[in-house]
Backbone bond lengths (Angstrom), bond angles and torsions (degrees), N, CA, C in turn:
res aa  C-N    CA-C-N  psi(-1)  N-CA   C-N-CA  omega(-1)  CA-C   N-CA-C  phi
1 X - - - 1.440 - - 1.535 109.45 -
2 X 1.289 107.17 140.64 1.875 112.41 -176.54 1.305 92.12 -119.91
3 X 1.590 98.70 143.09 1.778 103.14 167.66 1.443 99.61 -95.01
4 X 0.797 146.45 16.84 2.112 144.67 -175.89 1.367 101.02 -157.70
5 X 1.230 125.73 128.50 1.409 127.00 166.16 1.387 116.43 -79.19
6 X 1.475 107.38 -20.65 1.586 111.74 -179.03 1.365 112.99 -83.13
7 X 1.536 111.96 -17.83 1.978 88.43 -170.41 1.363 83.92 -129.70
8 X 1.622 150.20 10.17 1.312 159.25 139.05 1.648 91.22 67.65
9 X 1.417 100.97 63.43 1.493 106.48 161.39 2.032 125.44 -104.03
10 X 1.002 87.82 107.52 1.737 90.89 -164.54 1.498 105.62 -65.28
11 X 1.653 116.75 135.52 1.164 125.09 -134.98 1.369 94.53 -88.71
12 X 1.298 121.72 -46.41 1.450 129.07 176.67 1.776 108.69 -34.47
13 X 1.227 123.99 -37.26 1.318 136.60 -162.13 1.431 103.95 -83.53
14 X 1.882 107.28 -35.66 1.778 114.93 -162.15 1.736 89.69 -84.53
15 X 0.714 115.49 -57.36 1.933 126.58 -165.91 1.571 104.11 -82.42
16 X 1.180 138.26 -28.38 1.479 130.14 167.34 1.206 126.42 -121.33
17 X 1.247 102.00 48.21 2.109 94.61 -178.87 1.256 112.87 -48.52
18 X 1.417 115.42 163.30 1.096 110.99 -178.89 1.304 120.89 -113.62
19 X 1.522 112.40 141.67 1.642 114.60 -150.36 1.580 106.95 -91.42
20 X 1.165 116.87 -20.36 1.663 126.93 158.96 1.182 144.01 -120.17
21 X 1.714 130.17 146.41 1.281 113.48 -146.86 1.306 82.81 -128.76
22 X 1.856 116.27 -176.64 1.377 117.96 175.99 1.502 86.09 -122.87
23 X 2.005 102.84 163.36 1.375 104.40 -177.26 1.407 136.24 -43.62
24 X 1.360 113.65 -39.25 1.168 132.84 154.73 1.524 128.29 -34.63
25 X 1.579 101.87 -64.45 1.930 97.74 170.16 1.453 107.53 -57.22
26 X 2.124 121.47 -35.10 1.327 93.35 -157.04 1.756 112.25 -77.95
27 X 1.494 103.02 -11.72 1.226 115.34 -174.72 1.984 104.21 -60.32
28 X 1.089 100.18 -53.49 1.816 97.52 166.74 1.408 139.68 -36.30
29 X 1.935 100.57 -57.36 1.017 136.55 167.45 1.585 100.13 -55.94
30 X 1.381 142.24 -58.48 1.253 140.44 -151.70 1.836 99.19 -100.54
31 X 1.071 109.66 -3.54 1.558 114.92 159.36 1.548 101.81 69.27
32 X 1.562 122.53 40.52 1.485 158.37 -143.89 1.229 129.85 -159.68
33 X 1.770 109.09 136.44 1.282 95.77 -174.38 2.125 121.01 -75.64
34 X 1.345 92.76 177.07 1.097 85.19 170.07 1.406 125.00 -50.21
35 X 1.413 131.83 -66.41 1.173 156.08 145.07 1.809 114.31 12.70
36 X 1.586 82.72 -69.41 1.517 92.58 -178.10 1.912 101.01 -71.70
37 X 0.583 147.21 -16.15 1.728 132.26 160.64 1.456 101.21 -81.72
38 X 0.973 134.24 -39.72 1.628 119.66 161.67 0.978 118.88 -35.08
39 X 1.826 122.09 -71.12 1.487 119.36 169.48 1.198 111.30 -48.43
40 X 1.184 131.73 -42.40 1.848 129.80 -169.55 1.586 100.88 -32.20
41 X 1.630 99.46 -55.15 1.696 116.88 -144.48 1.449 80.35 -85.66
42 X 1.270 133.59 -69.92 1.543 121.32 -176.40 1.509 121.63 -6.40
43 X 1.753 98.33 -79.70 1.464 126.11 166.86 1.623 122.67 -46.50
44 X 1.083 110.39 8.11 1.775 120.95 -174.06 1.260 121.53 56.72
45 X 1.549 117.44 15.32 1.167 120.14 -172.00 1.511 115.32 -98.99
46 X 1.168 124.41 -3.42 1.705 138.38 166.97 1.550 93.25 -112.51
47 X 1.377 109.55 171.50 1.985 95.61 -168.07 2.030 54.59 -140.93
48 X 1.369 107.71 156.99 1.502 120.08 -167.41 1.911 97.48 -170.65
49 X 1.629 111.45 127.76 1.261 100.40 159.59 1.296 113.20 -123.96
50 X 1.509 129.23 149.14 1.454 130.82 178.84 1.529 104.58 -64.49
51 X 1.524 100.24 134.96 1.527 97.64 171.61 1.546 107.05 -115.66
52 X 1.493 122.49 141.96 1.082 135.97 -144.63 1.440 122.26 25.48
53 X 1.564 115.02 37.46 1.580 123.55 166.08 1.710 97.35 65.10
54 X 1.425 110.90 21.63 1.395 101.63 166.10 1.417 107.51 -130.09
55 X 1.321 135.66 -31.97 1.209 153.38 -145.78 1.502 129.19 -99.77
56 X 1.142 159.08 126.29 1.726 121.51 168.92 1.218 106.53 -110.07
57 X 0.992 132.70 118.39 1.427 135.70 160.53 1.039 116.62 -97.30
58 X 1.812 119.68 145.52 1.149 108.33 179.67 1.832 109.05 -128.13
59 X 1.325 129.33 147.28 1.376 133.45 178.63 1.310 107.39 -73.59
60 X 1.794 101.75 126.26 1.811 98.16 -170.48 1.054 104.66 -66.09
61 X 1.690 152.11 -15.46 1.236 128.21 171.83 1.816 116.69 -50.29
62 X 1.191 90.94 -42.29 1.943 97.53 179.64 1.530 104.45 -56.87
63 X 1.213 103.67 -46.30 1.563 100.07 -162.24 1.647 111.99 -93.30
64 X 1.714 117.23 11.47 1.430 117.20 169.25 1.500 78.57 -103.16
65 X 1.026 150.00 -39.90 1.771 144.88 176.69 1.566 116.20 -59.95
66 X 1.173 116.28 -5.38 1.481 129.56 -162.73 2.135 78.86 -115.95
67 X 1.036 95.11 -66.23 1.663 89.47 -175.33 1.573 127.22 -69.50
68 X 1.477 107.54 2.12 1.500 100.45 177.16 1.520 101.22 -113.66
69 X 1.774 126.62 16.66 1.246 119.05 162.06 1.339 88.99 -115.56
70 X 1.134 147.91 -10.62 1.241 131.20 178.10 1.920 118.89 64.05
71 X 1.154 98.71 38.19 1.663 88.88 -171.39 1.481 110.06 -45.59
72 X 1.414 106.61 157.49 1.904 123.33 166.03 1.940 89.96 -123.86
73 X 1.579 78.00 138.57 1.784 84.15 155.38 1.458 117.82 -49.86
């Protein structure tokens, strides 16, 4: 469903972004491998919690804070 036919922005996306990602999206998002956000979170430098003790998700505030210092190993 789109709320505008002209700029075909799907509404679910405009009114509920979503506030956590899994390693995988952030690895996309951070233009990175998987791997390297693994080490991030290892190294304490991504803050990441397991969801249902299987999962890591991380809150995009951490991970736009993770991308505007840009850590290197």
């Amino acid at each position: 469903m789109f709320n505008d036919s002209q700029n075909q922005i799907p509404v679910n996306e405009e009114r509920n972004p979503k506030k956590t990602v899994s390693i995988t999206e952030a690895a996309q998002i951070n233009h990175v491998t998987r791997q390297a956000i693994y080490i991030a979170i290892k190294q304490q430098k991504l803050r990441a919690d397991k969801k249902d003790s299987k999962r890591w998700m991380i809150d995009r505030n951490d991970l736009d804070e993770y991308r505007k210092h840009r850590y290197s190993r």
